[in-house]
Structures are given as structure tokens and as C-alpha cells.
C-alpha positions as CSV (number, residue, x, y, z in Angstrom):
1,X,-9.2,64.7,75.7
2,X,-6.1,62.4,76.3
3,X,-6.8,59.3,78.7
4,X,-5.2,59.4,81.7
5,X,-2.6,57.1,82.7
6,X,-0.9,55.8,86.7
7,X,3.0,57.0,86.1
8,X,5.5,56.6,88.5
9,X,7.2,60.3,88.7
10,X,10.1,59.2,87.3
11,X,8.1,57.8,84.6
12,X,6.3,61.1,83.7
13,X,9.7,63.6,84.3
14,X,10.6,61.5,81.2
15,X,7.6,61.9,79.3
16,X,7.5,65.8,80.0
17,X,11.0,66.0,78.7
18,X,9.8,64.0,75.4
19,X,7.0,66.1,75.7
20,X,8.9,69.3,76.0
21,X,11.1,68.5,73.1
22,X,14.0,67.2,74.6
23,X,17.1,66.5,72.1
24,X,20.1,65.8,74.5
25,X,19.9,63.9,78.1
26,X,23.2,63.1,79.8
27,X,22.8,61.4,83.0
28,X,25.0,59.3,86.0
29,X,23.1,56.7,87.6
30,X,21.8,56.3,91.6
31,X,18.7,55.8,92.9
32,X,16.7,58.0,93.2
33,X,16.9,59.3,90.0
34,X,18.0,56.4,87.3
35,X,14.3,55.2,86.2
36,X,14.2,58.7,84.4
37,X,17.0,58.1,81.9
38,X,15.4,53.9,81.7
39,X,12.2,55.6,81.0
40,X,13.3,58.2,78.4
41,X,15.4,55.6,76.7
42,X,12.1,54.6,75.0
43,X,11.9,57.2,72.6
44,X,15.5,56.8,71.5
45,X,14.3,58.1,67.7
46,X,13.7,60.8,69.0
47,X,16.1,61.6,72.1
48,X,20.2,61.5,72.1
49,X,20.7,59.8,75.3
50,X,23.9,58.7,77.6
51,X,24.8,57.4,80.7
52,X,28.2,59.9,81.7
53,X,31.0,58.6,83.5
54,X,29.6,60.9,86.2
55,X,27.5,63.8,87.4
56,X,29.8,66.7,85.9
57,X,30.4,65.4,82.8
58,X,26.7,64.8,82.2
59,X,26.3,68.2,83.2
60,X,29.1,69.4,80.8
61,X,27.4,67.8,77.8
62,X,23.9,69.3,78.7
63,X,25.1,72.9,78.8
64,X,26.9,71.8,75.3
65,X,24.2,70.6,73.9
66,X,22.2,73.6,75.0
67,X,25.0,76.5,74.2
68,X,24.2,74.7,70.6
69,X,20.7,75.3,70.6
70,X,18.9,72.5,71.8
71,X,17.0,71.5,74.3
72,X,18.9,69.6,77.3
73,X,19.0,68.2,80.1
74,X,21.1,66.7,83.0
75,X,20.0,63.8,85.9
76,X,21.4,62.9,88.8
77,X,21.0,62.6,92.8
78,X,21.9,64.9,95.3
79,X,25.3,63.6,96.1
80,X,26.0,64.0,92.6
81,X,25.5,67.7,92.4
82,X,28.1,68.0,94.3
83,X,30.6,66.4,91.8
84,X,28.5,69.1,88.9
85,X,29.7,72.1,90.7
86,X,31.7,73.6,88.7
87,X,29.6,73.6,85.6
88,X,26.6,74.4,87.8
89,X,28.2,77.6,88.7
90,X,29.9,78.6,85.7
91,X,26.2,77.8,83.6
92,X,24.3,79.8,85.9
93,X,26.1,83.0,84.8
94,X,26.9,82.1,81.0
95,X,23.2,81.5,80.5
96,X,21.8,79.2,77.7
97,X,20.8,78.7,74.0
98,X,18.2,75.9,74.2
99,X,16.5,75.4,77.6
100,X,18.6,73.3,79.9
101,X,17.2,71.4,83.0
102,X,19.4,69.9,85.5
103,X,17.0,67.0,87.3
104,X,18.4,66.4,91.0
105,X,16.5,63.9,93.0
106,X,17.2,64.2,96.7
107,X,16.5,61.2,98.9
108,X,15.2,62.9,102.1
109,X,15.6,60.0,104.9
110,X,18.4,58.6,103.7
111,X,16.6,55.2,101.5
112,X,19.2,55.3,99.2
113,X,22.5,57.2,100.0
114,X,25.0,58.1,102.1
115,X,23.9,61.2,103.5
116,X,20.8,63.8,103.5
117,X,21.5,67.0,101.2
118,X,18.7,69.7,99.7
119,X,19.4,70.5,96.5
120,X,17.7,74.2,96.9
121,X,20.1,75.4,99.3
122,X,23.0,74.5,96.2
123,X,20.9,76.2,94.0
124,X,20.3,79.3,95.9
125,X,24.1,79.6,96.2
126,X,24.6,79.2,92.1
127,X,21.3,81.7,91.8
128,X,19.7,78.6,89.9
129,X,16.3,78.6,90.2
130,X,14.5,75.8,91.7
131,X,11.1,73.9,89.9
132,X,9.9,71.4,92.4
133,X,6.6,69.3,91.7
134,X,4.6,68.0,93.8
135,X,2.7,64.7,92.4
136,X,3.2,62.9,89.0
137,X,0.8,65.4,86.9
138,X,2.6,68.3,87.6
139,X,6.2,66.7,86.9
140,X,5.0,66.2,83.5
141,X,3.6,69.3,83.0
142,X,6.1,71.1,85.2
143,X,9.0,69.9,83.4
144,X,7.8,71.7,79.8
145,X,7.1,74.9,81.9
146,X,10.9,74.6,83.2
147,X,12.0,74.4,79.4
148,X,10.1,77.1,78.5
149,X,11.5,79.3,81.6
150,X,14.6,78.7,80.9
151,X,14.7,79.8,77.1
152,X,12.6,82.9,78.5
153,X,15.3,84.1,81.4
154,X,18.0,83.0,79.7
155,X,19.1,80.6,83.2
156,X,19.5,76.7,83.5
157,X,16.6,75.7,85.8
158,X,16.7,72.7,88.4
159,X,14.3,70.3,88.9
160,X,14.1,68.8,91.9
161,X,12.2,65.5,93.1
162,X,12.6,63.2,95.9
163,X,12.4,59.6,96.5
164,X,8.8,59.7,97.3
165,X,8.0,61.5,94.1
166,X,10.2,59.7,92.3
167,X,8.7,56.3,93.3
168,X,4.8,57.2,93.7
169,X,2.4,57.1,91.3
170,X,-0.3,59.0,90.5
171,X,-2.5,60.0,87.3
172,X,-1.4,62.0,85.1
């Protein structure tokens, strides 16, 4: 039985996506969601990571990484999806090679950013579904099941957090 650590959520969305077999992670920076690409950086042998110049072009690179049969992934904040639309819409109906993930952290009262957004309501309009965890255990485990979903249904899957997920810890 594996010992269990405290993770910040960011912390263990990284480690599911090492876990899961991530090969490609593209992501723009803002709080609440930057720790997961500072985290994942640590297993750089294993893990092609970037910052983008911003949200949609991280997005773009994910779905190309995934049209090529890997396993991908996008991160950025709720602001930011707004700037990934168009590829969020266009991947929702090309569908996918290797699982792609787009990670949105939303910032529910406003800590961080300019104004209050929820990400599901986006991805009920692109007919995206939505896997949203709870505690730092299930954004681990949660994030291989939205790998494995995705290569099943053919369909991008977002993960969403929030800031107090994002920033708690728990075991895991």
C-alpha cells in the first residue's frame, strides 16, 4: 500500500496527469491554476511541457498533441477560457486521438481575478463534459479517470477546480 502524502490540489492534478501518462501540457499562467504546470515541471523526463503565449494557443497545442496520439492536456483559469474558444468548440466536435483534458480553475469570489465566471455553463454550451473533484484525493484519481473517458467517448473532457481546491490540502 502506497504511504499517503498532504498535496495541495494543484499539487496532486499534476501528479494524476504524471500518473495518467501525460506526454504534452501547454499552459498560460494566472492564479488559480499556475502551481499545476510548477508542479508537473518536475517530471520534465518524462513530460513535454510549455508555458503558451496564452490560453488558446495552449489549447491549440493540446488538441495537436492529442490528434497525434498522445495524451494532453491544457491549464488555465476561467478568464482564460474565454480567450480558448474557438478551439474549445471546434475540439468538442472533431473528437480526439489520445485523451485530452483542458484544466480550468475558476476563482469563485473573486481572490484572484477580475470577474466571477463558471466554467460548466462554457462547457455545457461546447457539449464538453465537465469532471469536477472535490478534495485532493479525488483530483488525483479523478484526473486518470478523465483520460481514460476521454479516449473511451472519443470527447475532450474539462477539469474544473477552484481556488479553494486548488490551494487546500488534503491526503492523498
Amino acid at each position: 500500500m502506497a504511504e499517503k502524502v498532504i498535496m495541495l490540489g494543484n499539487e496532486a492534478i499534476a501528479r494524476g496527469a504524471y500518473e495518467a501518462g501525460v506526454k504534452v501540457s501547454s499552459a498560460y499562467p494566472g492564479t488559480p491554476s499556475t502551481e499545476i504546470s510548477e508542479y508537473l515541471v518536475q517530471y520534465r523526463d518524462d513530460v513535454y511541457e510549455e508555458w503558451a503565449p496564452n490560453e488558446k494557443v495552449a489549447t491549440e497545442v493540446a488538441v495537436g498533441a492529442s490528434l497525434a496520439g498522445v495524451r494532453a492536456m491544457a491549464c488555465m483559469k476561467h478568464v482564460g477560457l474565454n480567450v480558448a474558444a474557438d478551439p474549445l468548440y471546434s475540439v468538442s466536435y472533431m473528437g480526439v486521438n489520445g485523451g485530452l483534458v483542458i484544466v480550468v480553475a475558476d476563482d469563485p469570489g473573486l481572490y484572484s481575478s477580475q470577474n466571477e465566471q463558471d466554467t460548466r455553463m462554457v462547457a455545457r454550451a461546447a457539449q464538453i463534459p465537465v469532471i469536477e473533484p472535490s478534495d485532493s484525493a479525488e483530483a488525483k484519481d479523478f484526473f486518470k479517470v478523465a483520460f481514460e473517458l476521454s479516449e473511451q467517448f472519443d470527447r475532450p473532457f474539462i477539469f474544473r477546480t477552484t481556488t479553494r481546491l486548488a490551494h487546500s490540502q488534503g491526503l492523498v
